[in-house]
C-alpha positions in Angstrom: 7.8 24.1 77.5 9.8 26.9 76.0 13.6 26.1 74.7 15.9 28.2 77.2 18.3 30.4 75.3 16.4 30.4 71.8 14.0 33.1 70.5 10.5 32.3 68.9 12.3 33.4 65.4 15.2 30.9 66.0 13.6 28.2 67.0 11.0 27.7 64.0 13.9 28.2 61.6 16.1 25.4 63.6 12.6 23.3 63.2 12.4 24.5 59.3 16.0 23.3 58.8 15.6 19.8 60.8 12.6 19.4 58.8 14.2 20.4 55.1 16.8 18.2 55.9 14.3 15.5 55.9 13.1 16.2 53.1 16.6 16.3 51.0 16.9 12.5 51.9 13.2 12.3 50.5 14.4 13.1 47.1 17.3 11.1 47.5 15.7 8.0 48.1 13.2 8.9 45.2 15.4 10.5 42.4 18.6 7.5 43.4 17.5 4.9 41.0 18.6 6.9 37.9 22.3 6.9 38.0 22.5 3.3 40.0 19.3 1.4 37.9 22.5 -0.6 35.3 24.4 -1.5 37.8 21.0 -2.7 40.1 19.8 -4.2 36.4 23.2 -6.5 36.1 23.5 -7.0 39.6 20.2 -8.8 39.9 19.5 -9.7 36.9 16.4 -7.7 35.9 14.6 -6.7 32.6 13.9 -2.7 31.6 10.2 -3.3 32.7 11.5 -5.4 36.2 13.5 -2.2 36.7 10.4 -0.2 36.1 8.3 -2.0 38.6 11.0 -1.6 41.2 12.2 1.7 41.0 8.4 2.7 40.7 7.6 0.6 43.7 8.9 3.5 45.5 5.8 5.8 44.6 2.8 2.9 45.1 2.6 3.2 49.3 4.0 6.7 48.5 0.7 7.8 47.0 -1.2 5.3 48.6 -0.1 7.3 51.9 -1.1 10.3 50.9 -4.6 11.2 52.1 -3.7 8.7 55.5 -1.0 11.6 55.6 -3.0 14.0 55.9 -5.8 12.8 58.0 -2.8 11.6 60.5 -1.3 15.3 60.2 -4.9 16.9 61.0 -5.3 14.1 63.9 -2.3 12.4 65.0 0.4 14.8 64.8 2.6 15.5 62.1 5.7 15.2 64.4 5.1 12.1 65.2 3.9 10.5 61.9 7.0 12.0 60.7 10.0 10.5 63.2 8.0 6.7 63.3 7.5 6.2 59.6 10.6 7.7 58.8 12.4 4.4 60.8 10.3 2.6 58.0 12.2 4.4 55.5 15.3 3.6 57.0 14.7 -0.2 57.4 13.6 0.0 53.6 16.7 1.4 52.5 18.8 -1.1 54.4 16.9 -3.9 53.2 17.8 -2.6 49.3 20.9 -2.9 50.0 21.3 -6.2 51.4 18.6 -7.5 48.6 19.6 -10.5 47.0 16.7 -10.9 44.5 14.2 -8.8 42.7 11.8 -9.6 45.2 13.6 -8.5 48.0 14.7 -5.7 46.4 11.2 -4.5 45.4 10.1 -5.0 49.3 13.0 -2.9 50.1 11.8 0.1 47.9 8.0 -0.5 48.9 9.0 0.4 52.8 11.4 3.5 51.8 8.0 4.7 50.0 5.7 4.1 52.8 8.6 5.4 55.1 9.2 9.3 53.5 5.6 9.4 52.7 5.2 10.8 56.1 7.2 13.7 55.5 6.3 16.8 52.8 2.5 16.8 53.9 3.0 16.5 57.9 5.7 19.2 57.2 3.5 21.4 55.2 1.3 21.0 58.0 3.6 22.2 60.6 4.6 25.3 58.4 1.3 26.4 58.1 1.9 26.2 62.6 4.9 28.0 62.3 4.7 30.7 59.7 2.7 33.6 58.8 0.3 32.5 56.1 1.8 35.6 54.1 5.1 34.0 54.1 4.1 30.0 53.7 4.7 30.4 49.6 8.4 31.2 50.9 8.9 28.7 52.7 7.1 26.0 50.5 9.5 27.6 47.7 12.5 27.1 49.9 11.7 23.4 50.9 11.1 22.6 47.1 14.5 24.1 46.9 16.1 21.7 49.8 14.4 19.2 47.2 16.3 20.1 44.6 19.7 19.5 47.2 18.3 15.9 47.4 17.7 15.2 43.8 21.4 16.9 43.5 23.0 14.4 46.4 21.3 11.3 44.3 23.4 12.2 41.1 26.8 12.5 40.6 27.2 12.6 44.4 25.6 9.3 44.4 27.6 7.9 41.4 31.0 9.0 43.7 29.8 7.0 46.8 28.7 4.4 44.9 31.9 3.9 42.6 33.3 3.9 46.2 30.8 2.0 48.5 29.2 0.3 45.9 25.5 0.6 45.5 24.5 -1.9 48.4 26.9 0.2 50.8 25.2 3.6 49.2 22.0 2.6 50.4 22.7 0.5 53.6 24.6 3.7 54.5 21.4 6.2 53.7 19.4 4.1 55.7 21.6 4.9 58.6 21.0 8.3 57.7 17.6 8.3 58.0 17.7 6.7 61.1 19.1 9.5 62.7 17.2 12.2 60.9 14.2 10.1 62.9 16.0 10.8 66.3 16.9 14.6 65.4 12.8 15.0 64.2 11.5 13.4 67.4 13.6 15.6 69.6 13.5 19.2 68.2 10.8 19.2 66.2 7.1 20.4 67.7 3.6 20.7 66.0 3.1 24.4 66.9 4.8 27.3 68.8 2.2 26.8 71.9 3.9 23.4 72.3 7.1 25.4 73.0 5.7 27.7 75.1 5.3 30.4 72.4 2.4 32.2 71.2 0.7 30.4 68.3 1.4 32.7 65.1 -2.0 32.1 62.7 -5.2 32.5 64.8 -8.7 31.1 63.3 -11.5 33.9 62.7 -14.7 32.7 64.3 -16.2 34.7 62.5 -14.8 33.2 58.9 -16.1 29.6 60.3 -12.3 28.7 59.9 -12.5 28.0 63.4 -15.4 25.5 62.8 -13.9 21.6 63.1 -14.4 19.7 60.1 -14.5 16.2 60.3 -12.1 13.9 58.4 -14.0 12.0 55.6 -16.0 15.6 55.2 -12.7 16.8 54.8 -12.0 14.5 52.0 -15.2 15.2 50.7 -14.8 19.2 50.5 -11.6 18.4 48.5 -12.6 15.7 46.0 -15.9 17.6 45.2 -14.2 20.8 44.8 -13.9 22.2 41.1 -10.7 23.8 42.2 -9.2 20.6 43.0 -9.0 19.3 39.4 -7.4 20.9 37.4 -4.2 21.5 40.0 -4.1 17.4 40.5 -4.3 16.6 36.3 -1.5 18.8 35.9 0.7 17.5 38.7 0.1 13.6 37.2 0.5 14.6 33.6 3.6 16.6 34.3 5.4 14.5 37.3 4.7 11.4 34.6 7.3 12.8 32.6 9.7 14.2 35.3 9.6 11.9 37.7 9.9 8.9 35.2 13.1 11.0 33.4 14.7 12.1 36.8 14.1 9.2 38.9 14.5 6.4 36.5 14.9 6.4 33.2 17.3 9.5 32.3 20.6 7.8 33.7 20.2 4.8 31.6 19.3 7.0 28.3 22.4 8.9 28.7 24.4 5.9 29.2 22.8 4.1 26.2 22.7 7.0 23.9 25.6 9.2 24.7 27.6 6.4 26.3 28.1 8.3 29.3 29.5 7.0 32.0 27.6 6.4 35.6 29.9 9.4 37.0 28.8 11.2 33.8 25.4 11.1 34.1 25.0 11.4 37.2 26.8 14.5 36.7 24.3 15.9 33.5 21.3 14.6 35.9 22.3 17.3 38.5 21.9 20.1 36.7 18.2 18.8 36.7 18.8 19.4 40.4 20.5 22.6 40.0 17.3 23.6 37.7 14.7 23.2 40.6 17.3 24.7 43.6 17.0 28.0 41.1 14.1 27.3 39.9 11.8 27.3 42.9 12.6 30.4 44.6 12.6 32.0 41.1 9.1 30.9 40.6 8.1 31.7 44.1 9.1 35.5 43.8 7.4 35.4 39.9 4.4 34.7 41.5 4.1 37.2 45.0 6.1 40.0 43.1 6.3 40.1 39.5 3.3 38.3 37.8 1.2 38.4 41.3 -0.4 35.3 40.2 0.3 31.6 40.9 -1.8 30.5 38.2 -0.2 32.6 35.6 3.4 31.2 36.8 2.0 27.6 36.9 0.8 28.2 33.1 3.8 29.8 32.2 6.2 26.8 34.0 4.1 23.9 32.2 4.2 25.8 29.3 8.0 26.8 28.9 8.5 23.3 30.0 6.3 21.5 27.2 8.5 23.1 24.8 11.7 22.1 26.2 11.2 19.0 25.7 10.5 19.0 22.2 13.9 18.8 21.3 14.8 16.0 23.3 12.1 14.1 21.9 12.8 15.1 18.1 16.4 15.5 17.9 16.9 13.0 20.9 20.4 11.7 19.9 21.6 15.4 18.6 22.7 17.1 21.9 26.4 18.0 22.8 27.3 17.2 26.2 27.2 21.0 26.8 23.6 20.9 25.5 22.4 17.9 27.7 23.6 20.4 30.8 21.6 23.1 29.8 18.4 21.3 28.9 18.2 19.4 32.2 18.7 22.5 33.8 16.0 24.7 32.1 13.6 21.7 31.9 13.2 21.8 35.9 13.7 24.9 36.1 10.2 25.6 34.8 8.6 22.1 36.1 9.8 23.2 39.4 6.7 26.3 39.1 4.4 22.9 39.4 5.6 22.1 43.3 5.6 25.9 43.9 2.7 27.2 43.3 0.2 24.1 42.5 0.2 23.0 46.8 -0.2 27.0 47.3 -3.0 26.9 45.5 -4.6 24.2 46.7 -3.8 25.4 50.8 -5.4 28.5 49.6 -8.4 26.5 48.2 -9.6 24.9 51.0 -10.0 26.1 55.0 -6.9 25.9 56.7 -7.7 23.1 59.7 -8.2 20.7 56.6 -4.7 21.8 54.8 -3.3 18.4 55.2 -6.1 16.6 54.2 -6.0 19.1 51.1 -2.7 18.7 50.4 -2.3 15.1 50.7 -5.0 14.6 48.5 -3.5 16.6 46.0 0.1 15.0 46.5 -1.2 11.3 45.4 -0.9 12.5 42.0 2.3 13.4 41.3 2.9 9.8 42.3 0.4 8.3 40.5 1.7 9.8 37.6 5.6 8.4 38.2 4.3 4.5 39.4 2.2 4.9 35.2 4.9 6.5 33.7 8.3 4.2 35.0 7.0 0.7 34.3 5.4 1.8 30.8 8.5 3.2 30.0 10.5 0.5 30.8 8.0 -1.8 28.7 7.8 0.3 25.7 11.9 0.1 25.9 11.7 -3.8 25.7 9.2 -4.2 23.2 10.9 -1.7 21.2 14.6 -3.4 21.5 13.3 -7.1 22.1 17.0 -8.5 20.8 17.8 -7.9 24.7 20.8 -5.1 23.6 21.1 -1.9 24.8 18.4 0.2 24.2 18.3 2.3 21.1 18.6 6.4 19.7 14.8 5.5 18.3 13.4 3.9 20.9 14.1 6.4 23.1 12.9 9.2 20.7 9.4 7.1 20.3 8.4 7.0 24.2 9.5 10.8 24.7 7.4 12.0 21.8 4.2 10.1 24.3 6.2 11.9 27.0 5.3 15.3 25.1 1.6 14.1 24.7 1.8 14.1 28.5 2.9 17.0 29.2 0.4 18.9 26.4 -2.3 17.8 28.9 -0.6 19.2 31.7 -0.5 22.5 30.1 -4.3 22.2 29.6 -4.9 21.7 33.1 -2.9 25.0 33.9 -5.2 26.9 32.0 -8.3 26.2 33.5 -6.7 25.9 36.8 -8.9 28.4 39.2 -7.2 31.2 41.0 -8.1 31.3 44.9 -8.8 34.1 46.5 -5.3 34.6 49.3 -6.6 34.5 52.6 -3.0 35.6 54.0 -3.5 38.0 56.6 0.4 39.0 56.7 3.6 39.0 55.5 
């Protein structure tokens, strides 16, 4: 039935901002281990490579989830998949925080995966319900950007609570969060505007054969035998290997080892990684629908700029003034941030739109993929190279970001021979 009191225009924007809320406390729970992982490491006891394994253990069910995320989006109901797994996340998070051994601690971390691994594709889904298709690169840009809040709220934010709280009380109190982002979900949110008594605002051309139903495996297939697919899902897991093992792991401790930077410190030069994608995604967003009128030019351009950013940091890794460490974390994701802009655009364009979530969750197992490779064999690399148990060194650190670069060479390979789709938007 229709909300009393609340016009079509209101009410998918209250749903767009129950939803982006969500997703903020996604990228907290993913990006959080990077200004807590020392005190996690002391408090339980745990190696480099242990801390790998359980910070990564995150992104496992995460990717895992993926495709069933899409097939439960197309079938079940994103809504739904969306306020039930969420309660996962939330008992995850609790769990972390009451985790008295590794184990524990891992199994904690494995259920907030599987928890907010119902969220971005289900809501992508819902968008697509909601929003002219000529305005869905808008509001991908502007959920990436809600992101970027998250990864923000999980640094120096973060390091305040948990110099308060402690970590245990960080994340038992984040799981209570969560819990009520569930509720709020459940109760406002709706698949489509015909659910609400509204007039549904994309309609399916018979004539296109869009309005054809596709079954779900032939779904999968259309996607995984697509030439289009490729190039888009290499460049995600080459370039969120790098990111999402620097961001959600590994960067805290290397400012704290190298530039003996506090916890409240880092957390601090972390955030302007944050502050790089909340620009950065909007910025790339309006590159590609008004300046360059291409995504695949901005996606080149992003992985590109990107790639040579990091050079520094991988060459002159113990060189940088505080200042310095500031600005490169901010133009580093400023320009990745083009790869979660433009890269699920592309791919929603690819394919028809009744299989968008089976497209897009397909295409999201790799970002994931990449961070669950590149944490643990960070963390390993790190022990073997410093194997007298100390701190970890200038020179180790310098060693595993110049394979870090190798990484993200490839990613700007992929973005060449990425494939421009054809827009199918019919307004906006």
């Amino acid at each position: 039935m229709r909300k009393t009191g609340i016009s079509f225009s209101q009410y998918r924007y209250l749903i767009f901002a129950v939803l982006g809320s969500a997703y903020i406390l996604v990228f907290f729970h993913r990006m959080a281990p990077a200004v807590v992982a020392i005190d996690i490491m002391a408090d339980l006891q745990t190696s480099g490579a242990l801390m790998g394994i359980l910070a990564s253990a995150y992104f496992y069910p995460y990717g895992l989830m993926q495709i069933p995320a899409g097939l439960l989006s197309d079938s079940w109901g994103p809504r739904r998949s969306i306020a039930l797994f969420f309660i996962i996340g939330a008992v995850g998070s609790i769990l972390l925080g009451l985790a008295q051994n590794t184990a524990m601690a891992i199994l904690g971390r494995v259920l907030v995966g599987l928890g907010v691994a119902m969220v971005f594709i289900p809501t992508l889904k819902i968008l697509t319900s909601w929003f002219e298709r000529g305005k869905f690169v808008y509001m991908n840009g502007l959920l990436m950007t809600l992101g970027g809040v998250g990864a923000f709220s999980a640094s120096t934010p973060l390091a305040l609570l948990s110099d308060a709280i402690s970590w245990r009380g960080s994340m038992v109190a984040i799981g209570a969060l969560t819990l009520v982002m569930s509720g709020l979900v459940w109760l406002i949110v709706r698949d489509t505007p015909e659910q609400s008594g509204f007039k549904p605002v994309n309609h399916l051309p018979a004539e296109t054969g869009e309005g054809k139903k596709i079954k779900l495996f032939n779904g999968i297939g259309l996607v995984l035998t697509s030439r289009s697919f490729w190039p888009v899902a290499g460049c995600s897991f080459f370039g969120s290997l790098v990111t999402l093992s620097f961001a959600g792991l590994w960067g805290g401790p290397f400012l704290m080892h190298v530039y003996d930077m506090s916890k409240t410190q880092a957390g601090g030069v972390l955030s302007a990684m944050a502050i790089g994608m909340v620009v950065g995604a909007p910025t790339m967003s309006w590159l590609a629908n008004r300046v360059l009128c291409s995504r695949k030019k901005v996606l080149i351009l992003g992985q590109l700029c990107a790639f040579c950013v990091f050079i520094p940091l991988a060459f002159f890794t113990g060189d940088f003034s505080h200042t310095q460490l500031y600005i490169w974390c901010f133009a580093y994701n400023f320009f990745m941030s083009s790869l979660a802009v433009v890269g699920y655009s592309i791919i929603k364009d690819s394919f028809p739109l009744q299989i968008s979530g089976t497209a897009t969750g397909t295409m999201n197992l790799f970002p994931f993929a990449g961070a669950l490779a590149g944490q643990p064999f960070i963390g390993w690399f790190l022990d073997y190279a410093c194997s007298d148990g100390g701190p970890y060194t200038v020179g180790a650190y310098s060693a595993v970001f110049k394979i870090c670069l190798l990484s993200l060479f490839l990613s700007v390979i992929c973005a060449l021979v990425v494939t421009e789709p054809v827009s199918r938007d019919t307004s906006g």
